[in-house]
PDB file of the backbone (N, CA, C, O) and the ligand in Angstrom, with CONECT records:
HET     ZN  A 101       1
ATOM      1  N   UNK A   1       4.407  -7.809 -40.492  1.00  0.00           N
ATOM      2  CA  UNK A   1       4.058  -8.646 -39.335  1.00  0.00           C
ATOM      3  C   UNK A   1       3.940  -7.796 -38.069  1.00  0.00           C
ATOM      4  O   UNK A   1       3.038  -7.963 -37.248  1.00  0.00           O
ATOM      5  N   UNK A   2       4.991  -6.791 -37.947  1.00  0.00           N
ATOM      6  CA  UNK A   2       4.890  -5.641 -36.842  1.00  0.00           C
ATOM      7  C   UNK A   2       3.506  -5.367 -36.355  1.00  0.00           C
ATOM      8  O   UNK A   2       2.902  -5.769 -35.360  1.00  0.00           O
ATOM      9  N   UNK A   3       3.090  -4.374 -37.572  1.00  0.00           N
ATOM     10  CA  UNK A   3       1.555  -3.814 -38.011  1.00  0.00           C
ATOM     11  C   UNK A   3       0.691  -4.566 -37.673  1.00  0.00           C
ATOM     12  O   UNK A   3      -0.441  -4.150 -37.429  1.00  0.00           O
ATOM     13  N   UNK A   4       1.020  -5.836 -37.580  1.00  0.00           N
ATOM     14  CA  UNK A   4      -0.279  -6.874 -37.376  1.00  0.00           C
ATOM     15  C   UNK A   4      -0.525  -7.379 -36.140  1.00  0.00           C
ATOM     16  O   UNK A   4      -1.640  -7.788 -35.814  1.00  0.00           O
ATOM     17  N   UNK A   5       0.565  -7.385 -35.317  1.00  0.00           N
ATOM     18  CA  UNK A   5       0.542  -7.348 -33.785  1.00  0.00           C
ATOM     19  C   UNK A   5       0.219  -6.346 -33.596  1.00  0.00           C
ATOM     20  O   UNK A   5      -0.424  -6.378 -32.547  1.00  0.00           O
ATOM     21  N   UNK A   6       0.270  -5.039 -34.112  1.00  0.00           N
ATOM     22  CA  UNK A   6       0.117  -3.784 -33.357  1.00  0.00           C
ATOM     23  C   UNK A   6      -1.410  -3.521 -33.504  1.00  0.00           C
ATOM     24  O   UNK A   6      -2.011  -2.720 -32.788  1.00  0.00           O
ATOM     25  N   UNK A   7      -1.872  -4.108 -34.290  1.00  0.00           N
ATOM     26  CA  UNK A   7      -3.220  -4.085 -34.437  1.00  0.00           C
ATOM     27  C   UNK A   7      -4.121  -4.691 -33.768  1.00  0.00           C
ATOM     28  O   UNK A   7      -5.183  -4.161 -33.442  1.00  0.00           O
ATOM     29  N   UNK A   8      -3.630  -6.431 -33.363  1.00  0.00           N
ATOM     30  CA  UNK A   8      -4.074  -7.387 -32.664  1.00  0.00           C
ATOM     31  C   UNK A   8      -4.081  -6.387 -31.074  1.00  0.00           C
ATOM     32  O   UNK A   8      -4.988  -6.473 -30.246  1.00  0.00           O
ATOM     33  N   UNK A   9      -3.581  -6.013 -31.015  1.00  0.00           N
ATOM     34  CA  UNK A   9      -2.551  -5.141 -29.570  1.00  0.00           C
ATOM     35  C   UNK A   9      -3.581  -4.103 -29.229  1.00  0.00           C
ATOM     36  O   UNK A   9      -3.896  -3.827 -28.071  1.00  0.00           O
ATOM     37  N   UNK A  10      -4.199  -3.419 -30.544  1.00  0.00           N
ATOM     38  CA  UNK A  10      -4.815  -2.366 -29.869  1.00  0.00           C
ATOM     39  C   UNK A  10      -6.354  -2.518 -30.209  1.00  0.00           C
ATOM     40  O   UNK A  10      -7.229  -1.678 -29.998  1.00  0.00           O
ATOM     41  N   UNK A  11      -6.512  -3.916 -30.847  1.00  0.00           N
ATOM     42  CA  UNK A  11      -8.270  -4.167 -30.645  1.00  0.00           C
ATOM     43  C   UNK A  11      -8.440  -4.812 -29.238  1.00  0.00           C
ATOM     44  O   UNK A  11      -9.429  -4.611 -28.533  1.00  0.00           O
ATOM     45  N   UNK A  12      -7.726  -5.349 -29.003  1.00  0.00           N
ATOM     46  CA  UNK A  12      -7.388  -5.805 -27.613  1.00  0.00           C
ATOM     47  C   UNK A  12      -7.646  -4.531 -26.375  1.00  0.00           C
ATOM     48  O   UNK A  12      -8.465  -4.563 -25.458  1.00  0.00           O
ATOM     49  N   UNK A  13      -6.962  -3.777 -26.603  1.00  0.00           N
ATOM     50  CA  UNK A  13      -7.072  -2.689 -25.390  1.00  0.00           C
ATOM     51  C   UNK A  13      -8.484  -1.828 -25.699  1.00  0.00           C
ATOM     52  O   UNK A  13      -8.969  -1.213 -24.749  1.00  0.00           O
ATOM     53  N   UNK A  14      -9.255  -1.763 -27.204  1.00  0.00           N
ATOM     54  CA  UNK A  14     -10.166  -0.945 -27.424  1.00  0.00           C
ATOM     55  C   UNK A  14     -11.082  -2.217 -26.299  1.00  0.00           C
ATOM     56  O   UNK A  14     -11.411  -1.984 -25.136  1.00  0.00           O
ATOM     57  N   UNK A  15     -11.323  -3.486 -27.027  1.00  0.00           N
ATOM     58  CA  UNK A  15     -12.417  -3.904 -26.475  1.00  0.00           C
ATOM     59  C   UNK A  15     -12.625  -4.110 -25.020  1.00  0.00           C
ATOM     60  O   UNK A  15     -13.698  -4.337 -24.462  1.00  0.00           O
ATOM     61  N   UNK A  16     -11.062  -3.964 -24.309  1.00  0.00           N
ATOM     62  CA  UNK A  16     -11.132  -4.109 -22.926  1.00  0.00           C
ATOM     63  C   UNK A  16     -11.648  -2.800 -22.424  1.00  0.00           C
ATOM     64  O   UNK A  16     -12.650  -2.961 -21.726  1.00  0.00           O
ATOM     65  N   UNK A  17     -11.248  -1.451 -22.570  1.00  0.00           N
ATOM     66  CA  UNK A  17     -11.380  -0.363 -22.177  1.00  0.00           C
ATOM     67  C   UNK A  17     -13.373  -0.281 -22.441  1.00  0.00           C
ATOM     68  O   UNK A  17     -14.082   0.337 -21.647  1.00  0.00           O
ATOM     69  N   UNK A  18     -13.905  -0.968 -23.583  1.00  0.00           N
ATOM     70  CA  UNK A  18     -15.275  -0.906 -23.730  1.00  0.00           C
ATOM     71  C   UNK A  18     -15.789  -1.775 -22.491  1.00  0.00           C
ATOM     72  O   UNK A  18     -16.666  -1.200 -21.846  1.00  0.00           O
ATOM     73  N   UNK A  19     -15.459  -2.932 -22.065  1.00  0.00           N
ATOM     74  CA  UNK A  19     -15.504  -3.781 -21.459  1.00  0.00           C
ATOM     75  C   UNK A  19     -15.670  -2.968 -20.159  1.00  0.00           C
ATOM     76  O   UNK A  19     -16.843  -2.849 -19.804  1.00  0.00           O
ATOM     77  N   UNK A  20     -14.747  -2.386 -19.379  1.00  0.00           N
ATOM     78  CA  UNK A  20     -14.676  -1.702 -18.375  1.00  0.00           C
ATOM     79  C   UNK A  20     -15.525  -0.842 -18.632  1.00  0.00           C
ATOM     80  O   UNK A  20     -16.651  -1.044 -18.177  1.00  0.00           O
ATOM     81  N   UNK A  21     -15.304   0.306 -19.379  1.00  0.00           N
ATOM     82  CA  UNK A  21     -16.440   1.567 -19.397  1.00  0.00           C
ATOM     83  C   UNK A  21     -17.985   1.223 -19.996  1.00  0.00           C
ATOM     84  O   UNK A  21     -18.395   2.268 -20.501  1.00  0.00           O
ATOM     85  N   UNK A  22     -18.574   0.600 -20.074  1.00  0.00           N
ATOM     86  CA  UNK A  22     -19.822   0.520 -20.274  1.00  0.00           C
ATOM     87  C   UNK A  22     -20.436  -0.976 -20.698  1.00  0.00           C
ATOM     88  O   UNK A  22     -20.054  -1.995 -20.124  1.00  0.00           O
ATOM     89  N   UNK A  23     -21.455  -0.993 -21.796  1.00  0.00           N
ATOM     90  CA  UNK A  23     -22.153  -2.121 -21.482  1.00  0.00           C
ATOM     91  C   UNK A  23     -23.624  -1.869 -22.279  1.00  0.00           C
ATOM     92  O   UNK A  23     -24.403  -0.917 -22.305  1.00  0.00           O
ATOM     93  N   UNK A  24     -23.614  -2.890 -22.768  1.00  0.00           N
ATOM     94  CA  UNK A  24     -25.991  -2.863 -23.342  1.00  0.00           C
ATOM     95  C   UNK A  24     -26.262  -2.304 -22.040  1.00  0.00           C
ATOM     96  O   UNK A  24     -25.662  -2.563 -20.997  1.00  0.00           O
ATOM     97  N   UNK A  25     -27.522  -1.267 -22.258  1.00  0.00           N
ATOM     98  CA  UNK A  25     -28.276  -0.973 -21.477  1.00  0.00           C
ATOM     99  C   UNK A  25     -29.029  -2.245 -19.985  1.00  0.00           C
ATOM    100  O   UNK A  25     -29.518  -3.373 -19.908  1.00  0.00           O
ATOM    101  N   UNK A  26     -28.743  -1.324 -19.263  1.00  0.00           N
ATOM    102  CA  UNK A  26     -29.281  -2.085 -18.159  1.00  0.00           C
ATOM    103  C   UNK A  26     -30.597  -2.346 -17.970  1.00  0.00           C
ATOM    104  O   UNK A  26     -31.175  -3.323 -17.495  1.00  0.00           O
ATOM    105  N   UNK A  27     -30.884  -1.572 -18.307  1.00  0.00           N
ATOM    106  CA  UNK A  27     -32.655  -1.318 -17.972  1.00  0.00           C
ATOM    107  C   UNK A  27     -33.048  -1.648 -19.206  1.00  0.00           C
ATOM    108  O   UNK A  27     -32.459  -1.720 -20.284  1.00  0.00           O
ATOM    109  N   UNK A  28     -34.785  -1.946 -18.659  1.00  0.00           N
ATOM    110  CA  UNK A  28     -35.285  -2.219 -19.895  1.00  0.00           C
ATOM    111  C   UNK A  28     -36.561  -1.440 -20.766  1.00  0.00           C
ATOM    112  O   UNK A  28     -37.232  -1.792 -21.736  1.00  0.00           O
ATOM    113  N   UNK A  29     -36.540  -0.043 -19.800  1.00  0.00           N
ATOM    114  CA  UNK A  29     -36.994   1.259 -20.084  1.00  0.00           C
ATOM    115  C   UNK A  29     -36.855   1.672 -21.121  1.00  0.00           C
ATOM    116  O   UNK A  29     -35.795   1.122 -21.420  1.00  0.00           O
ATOM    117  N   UNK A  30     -37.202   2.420 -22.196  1.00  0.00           N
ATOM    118  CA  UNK A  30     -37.286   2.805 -23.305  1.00  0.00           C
ATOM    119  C   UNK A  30     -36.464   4.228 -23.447  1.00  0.00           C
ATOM    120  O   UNK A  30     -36.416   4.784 -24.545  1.00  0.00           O
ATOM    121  N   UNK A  31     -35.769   4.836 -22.197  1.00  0.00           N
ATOM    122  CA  UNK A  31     -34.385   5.777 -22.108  1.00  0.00           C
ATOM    123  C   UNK A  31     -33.794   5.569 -20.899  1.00  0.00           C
ATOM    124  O   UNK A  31     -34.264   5.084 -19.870  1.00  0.00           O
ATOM    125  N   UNK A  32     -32.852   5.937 -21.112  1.00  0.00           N
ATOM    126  CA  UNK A  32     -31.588   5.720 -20.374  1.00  0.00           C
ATOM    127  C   UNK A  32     -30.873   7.042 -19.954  1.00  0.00           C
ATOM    128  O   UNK A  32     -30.264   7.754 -20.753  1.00  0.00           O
ATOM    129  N   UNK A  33     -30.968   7.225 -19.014  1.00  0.00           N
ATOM    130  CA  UNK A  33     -30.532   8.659 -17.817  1.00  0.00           C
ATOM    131  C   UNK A  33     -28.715   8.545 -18.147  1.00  0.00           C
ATOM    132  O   UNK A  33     -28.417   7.434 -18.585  1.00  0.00           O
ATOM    133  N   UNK A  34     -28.030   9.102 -18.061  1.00  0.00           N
ATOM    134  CA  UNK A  34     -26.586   9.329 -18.146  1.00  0.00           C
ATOM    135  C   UNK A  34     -26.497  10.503 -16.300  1.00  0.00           C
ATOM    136  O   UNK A  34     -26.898  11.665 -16.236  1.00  0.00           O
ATOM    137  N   UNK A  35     -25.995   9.858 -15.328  1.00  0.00           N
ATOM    138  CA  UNK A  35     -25.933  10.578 -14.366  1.00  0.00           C
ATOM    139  C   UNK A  35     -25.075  11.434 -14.283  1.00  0.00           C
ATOM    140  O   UNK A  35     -25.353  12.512 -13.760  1.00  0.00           O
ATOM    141  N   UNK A  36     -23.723  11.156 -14.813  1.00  0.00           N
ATOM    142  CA  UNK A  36     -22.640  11.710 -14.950  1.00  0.00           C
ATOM    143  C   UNK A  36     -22.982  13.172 -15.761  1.00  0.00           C
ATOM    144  O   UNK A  36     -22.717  14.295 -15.332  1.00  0.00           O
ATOM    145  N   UNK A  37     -23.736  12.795 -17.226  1.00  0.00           N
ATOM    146  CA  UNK A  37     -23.849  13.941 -17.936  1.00  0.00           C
ATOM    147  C   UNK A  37     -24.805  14.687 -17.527  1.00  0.00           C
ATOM    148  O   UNK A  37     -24.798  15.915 -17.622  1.00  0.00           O
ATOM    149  N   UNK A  38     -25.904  13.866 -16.931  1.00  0.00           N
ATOM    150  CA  UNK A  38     -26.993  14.852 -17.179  1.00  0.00           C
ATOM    151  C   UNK A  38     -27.917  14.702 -18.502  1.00  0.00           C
ATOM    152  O   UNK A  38     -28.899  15.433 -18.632  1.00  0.00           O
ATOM    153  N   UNK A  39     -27.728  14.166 -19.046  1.00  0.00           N
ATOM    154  CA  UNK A  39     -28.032  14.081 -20.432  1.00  0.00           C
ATOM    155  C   UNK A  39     -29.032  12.147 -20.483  1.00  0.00           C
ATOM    156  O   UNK A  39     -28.667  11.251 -19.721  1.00  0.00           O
ATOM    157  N   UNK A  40     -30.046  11.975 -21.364  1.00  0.00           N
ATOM    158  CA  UNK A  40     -30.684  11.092 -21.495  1.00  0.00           C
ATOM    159  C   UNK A  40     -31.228  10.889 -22.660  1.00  0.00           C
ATOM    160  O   UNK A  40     -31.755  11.799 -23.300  1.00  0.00           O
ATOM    161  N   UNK A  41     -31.147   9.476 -23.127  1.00  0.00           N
ATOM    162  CA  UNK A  41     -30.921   8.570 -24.745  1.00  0.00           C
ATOM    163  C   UNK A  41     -32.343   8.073 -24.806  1.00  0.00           C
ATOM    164  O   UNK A  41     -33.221   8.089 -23.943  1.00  0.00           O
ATOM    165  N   UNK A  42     -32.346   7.559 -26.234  1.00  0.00           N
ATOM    166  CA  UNK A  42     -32.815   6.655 -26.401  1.00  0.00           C
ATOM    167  C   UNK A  42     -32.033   4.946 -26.168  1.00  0.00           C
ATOM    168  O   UNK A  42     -30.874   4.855 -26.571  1.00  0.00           O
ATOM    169  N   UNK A  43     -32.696   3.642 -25.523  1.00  0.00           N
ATOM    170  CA  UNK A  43     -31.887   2.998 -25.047  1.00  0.00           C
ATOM    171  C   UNK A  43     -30.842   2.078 -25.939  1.00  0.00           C
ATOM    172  O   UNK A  43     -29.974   1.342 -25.469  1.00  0.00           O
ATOM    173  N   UNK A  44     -31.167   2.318 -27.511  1.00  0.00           N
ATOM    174  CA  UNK A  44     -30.222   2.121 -28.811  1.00  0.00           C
ATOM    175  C   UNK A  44     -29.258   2.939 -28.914  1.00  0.00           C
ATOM    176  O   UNK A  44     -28.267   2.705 -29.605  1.00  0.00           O
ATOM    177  N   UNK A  45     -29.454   4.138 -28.148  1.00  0.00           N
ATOM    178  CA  UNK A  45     -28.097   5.076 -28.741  1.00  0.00           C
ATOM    179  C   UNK A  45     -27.071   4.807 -28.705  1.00  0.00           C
ATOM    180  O   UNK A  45     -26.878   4.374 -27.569  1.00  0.00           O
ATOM    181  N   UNK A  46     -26.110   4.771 -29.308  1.00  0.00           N
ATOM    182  CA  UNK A  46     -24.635   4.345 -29.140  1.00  0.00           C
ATOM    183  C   UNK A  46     -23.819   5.059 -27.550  1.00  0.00           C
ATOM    184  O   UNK A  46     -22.926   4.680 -26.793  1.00  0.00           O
ATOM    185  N   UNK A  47     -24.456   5.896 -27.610  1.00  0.00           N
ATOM    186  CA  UNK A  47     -23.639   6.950 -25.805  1.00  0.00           C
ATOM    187  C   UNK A  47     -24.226   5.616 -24.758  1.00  0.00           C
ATOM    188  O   UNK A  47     -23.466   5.518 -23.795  1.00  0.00           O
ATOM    189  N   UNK A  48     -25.191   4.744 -24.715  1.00  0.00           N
ATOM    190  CA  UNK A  48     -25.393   4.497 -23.685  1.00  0.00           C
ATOM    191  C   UNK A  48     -24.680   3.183 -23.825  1.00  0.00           C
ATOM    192  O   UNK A  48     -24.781   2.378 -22.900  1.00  0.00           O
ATOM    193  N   UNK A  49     -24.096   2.936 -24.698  1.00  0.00           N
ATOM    194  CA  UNK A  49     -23.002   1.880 -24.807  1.00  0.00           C
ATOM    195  C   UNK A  49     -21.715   2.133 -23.672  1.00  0.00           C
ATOM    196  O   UNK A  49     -21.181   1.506 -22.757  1.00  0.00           O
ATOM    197  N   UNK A  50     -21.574   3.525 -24.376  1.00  0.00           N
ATOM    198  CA  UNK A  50     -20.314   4.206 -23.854  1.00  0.00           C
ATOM    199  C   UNK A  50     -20.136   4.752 -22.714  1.00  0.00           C
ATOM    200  O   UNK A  50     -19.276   5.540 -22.320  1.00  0.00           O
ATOM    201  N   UNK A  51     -21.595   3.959 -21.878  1.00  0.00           N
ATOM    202  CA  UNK A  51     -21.751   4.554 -20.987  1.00  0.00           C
ATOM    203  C   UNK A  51     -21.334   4.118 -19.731  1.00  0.00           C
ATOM    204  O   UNK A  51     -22.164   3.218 -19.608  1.00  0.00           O
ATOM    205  N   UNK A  52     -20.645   4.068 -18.650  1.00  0.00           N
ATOM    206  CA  UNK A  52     -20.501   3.398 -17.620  1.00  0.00           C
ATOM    207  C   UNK A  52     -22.309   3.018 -16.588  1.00  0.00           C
ATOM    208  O   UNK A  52     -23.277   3.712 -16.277  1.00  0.00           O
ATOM    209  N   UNK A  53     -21.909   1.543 -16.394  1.00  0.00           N
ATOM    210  CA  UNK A  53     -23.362   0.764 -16.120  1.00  0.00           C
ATOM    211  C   UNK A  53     -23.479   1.929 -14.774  1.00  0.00           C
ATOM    212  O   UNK A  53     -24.653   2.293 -14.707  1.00  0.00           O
ATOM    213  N   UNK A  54     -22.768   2.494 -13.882  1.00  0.00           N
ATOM    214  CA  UNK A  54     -23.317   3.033 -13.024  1.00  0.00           C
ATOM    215  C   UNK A  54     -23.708   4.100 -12.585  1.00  0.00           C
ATOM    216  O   UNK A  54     -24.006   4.497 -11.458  1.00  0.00           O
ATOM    217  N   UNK A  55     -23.674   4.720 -13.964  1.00  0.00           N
ATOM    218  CA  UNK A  55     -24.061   5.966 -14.538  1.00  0.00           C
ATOM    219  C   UNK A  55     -25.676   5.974 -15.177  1.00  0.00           C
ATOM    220  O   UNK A  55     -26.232   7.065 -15.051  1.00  0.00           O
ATOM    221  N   UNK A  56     -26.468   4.917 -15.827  1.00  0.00           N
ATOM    222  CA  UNK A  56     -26.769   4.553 -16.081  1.00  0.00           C
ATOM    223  C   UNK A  56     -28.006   4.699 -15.313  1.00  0.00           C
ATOM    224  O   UNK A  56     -28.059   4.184 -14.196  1.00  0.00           O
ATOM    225  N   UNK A  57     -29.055   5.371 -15.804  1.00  0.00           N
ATOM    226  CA  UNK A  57     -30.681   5.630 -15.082  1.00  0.00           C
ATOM    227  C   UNK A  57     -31.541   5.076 -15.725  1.00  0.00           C
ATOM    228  O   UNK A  57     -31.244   4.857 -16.899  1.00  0.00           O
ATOM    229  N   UNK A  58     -33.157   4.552 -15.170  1.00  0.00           N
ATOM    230  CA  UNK A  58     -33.916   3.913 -16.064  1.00  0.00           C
ATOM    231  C   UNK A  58     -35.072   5.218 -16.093  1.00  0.00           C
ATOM    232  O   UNK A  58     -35.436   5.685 -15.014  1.00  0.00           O
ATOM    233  N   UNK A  59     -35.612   5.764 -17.366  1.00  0.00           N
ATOM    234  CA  UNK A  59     -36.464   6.558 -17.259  1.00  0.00           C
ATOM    235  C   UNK A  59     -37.743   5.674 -18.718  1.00  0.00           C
ATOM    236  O   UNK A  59     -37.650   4.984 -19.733  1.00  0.00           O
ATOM    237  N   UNK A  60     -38.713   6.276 -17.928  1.00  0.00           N
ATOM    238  CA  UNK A  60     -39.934   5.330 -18.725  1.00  0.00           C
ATOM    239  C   UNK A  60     -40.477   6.479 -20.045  1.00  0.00           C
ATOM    240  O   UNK A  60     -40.886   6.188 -21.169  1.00  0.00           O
ATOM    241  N   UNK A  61     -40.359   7.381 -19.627  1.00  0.00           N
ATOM    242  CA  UNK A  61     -41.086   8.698 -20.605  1.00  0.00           C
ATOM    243  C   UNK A  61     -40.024   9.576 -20.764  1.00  0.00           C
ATOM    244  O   UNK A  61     -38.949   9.346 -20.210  1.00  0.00           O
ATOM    245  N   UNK A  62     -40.212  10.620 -21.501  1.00  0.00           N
ATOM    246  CA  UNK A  62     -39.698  11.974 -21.633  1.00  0.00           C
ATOM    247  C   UNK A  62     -39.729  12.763 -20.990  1.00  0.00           C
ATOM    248  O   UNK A  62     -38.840  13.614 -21.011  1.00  0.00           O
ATOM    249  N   UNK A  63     -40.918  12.832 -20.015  1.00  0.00           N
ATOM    250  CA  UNK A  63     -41.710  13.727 -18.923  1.00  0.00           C
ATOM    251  C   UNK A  63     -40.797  13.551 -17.725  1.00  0.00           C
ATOM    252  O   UNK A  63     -40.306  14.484 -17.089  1.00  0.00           O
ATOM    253  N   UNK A  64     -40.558  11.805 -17.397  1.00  0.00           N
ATOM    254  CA  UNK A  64     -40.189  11.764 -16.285  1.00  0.00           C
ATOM    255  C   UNK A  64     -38.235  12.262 -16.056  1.00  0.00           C
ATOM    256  O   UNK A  64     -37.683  12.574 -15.001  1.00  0.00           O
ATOM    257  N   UNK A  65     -37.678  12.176 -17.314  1.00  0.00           N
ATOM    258  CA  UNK A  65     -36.588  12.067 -17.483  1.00  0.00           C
ATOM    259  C   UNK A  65     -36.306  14.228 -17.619  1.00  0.00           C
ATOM    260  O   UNK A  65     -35.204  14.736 -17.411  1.00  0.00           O
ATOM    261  N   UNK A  66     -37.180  14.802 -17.875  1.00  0.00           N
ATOM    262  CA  UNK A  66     -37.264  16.033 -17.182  1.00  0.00           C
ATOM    263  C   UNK A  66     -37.415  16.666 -16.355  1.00  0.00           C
ATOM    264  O   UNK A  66     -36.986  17.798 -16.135  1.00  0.00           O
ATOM    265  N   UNK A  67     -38.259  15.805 -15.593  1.00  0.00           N
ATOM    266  CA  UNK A  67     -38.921  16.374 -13.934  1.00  0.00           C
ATOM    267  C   UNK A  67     -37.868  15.767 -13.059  1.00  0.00           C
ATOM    268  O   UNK A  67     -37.879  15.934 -11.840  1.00  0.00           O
ATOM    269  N   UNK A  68     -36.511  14.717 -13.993  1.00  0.00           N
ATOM    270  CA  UNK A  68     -35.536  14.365 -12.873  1.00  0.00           C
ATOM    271  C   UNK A  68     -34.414  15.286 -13.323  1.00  0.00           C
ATOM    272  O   UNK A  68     -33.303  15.225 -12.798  1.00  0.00           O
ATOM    273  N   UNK A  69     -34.671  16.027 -14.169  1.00  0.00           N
ATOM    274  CA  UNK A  69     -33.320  17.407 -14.521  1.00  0.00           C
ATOM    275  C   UNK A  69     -32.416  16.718 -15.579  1.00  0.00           C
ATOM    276  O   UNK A  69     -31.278  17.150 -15.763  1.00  0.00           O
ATOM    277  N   UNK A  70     -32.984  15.450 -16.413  1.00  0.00           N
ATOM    278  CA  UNK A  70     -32.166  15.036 -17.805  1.00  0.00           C
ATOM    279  C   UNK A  70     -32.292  16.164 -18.650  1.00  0.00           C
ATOM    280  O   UNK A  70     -33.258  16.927 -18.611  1.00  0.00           O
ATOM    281  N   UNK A  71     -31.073  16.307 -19.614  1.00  0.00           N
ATOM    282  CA  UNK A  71     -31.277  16.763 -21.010  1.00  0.00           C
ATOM    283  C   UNK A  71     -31.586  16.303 -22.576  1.00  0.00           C
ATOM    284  O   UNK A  71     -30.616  16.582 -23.280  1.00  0.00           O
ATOM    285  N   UNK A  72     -32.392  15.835 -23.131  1.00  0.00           N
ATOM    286  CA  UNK A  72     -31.734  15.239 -24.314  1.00  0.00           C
ATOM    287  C   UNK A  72     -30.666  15.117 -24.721  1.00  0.00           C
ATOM    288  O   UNK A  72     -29.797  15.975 -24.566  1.00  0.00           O
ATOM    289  N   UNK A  73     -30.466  13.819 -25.446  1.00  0.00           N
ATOM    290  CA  UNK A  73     -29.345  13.841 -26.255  1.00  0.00           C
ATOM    291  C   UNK A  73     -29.494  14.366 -27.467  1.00  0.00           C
ATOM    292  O   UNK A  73     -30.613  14.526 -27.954  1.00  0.00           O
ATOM    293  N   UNK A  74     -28.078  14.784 -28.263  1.00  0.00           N
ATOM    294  CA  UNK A  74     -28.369  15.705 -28.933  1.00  0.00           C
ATOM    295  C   UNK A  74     -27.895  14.597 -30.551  1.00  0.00           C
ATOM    296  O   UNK A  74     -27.789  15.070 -31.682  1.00  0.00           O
ATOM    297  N   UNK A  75     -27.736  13.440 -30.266  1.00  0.00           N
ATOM    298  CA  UNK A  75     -27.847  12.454 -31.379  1.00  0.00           C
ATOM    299  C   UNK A  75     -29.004  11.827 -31.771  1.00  0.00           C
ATOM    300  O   UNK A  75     -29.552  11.951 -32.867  1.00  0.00           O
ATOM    301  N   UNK A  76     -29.442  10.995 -30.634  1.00  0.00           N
ATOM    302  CA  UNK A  76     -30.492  10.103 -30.929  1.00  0.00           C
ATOM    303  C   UNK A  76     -31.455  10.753 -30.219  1.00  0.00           C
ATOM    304  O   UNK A  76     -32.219  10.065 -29.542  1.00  0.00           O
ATOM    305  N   UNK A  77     -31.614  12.318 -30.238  1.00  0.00           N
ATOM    306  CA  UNK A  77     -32.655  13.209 -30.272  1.00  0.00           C
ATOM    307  C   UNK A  77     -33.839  12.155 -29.293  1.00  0.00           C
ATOM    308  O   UNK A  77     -34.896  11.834 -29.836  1.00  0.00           O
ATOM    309  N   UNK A  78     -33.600  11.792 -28.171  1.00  0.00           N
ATOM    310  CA  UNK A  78     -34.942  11.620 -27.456  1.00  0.00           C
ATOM    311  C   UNK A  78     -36.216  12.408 -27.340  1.00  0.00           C
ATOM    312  O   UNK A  78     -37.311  11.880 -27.147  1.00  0.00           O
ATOM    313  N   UNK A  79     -35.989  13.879 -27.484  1.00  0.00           N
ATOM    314  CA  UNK A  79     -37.192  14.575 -26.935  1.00  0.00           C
ATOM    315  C   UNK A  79     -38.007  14.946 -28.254  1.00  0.00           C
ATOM    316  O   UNK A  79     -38.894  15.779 -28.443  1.00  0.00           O
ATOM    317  N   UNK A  80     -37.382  14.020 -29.106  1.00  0.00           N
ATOM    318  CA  UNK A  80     -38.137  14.152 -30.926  1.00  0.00           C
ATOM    319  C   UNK A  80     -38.666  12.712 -30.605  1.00  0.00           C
ATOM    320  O   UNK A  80     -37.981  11.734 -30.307  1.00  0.00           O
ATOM    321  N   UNK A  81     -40.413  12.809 -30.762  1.00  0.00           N
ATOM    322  CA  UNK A  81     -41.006  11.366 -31.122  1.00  0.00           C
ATOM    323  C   UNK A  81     -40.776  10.184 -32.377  1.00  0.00           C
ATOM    324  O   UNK A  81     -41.097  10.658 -33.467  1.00  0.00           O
ATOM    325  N   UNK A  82     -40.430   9.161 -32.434  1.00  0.00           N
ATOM    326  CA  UNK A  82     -40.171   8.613 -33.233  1.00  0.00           C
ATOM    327  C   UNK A  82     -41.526   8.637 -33.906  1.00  0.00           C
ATOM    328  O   UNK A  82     -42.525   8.903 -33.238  1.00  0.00           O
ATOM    329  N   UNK A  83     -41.623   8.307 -35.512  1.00  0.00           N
ATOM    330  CA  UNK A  83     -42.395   7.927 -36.157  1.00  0.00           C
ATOM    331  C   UNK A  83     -43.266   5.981 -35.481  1.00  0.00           C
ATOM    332  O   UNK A  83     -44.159   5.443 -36.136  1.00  0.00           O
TER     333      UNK A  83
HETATM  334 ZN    ZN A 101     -28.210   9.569 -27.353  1.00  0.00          ZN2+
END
């Protein structure tokens, strides 16, 4: 029964801490700028979940998300064209 509060206890603090730190994409741009990192997604990637909303850039292309000093991400590989 311990274990089972302790569990209840800490999905509780995961989903709040998600709650606070990030959020679905804001934009409805096809990548998503990370200001903090430097770094820019595709707007499915799981990082831009994890991302705090005010961190959070709207970029329309690949082009533009370079000429503003983004990097790819190195998961959901933005600067690789999808099929
Ligand atoms: Zn990514």
């Amino acid at each position: 029964m311990k274990k089972f509060f302790a569990a209840i206890i800490s999905a509780l603090i995961l989903t709040t801490a998600v709650a606070f730190a990030g959020g679905p994409p804001q934009y409805d741009t096809p990548y998503i700028g990370n200001t903090l990192r430097g770094t820019f997604h595709y707007r499915d990637c799981v990082s831009v979940w994890e991302m705090w909303v005010e961190h959070q850039y709207p970029l329309n292309s690949v082009e533009e998300a370079y000429q503003k000093g983004f990097n790819p991400c190195k998961n959901c590989r933005p600067d690789i064209p999808r099929p």
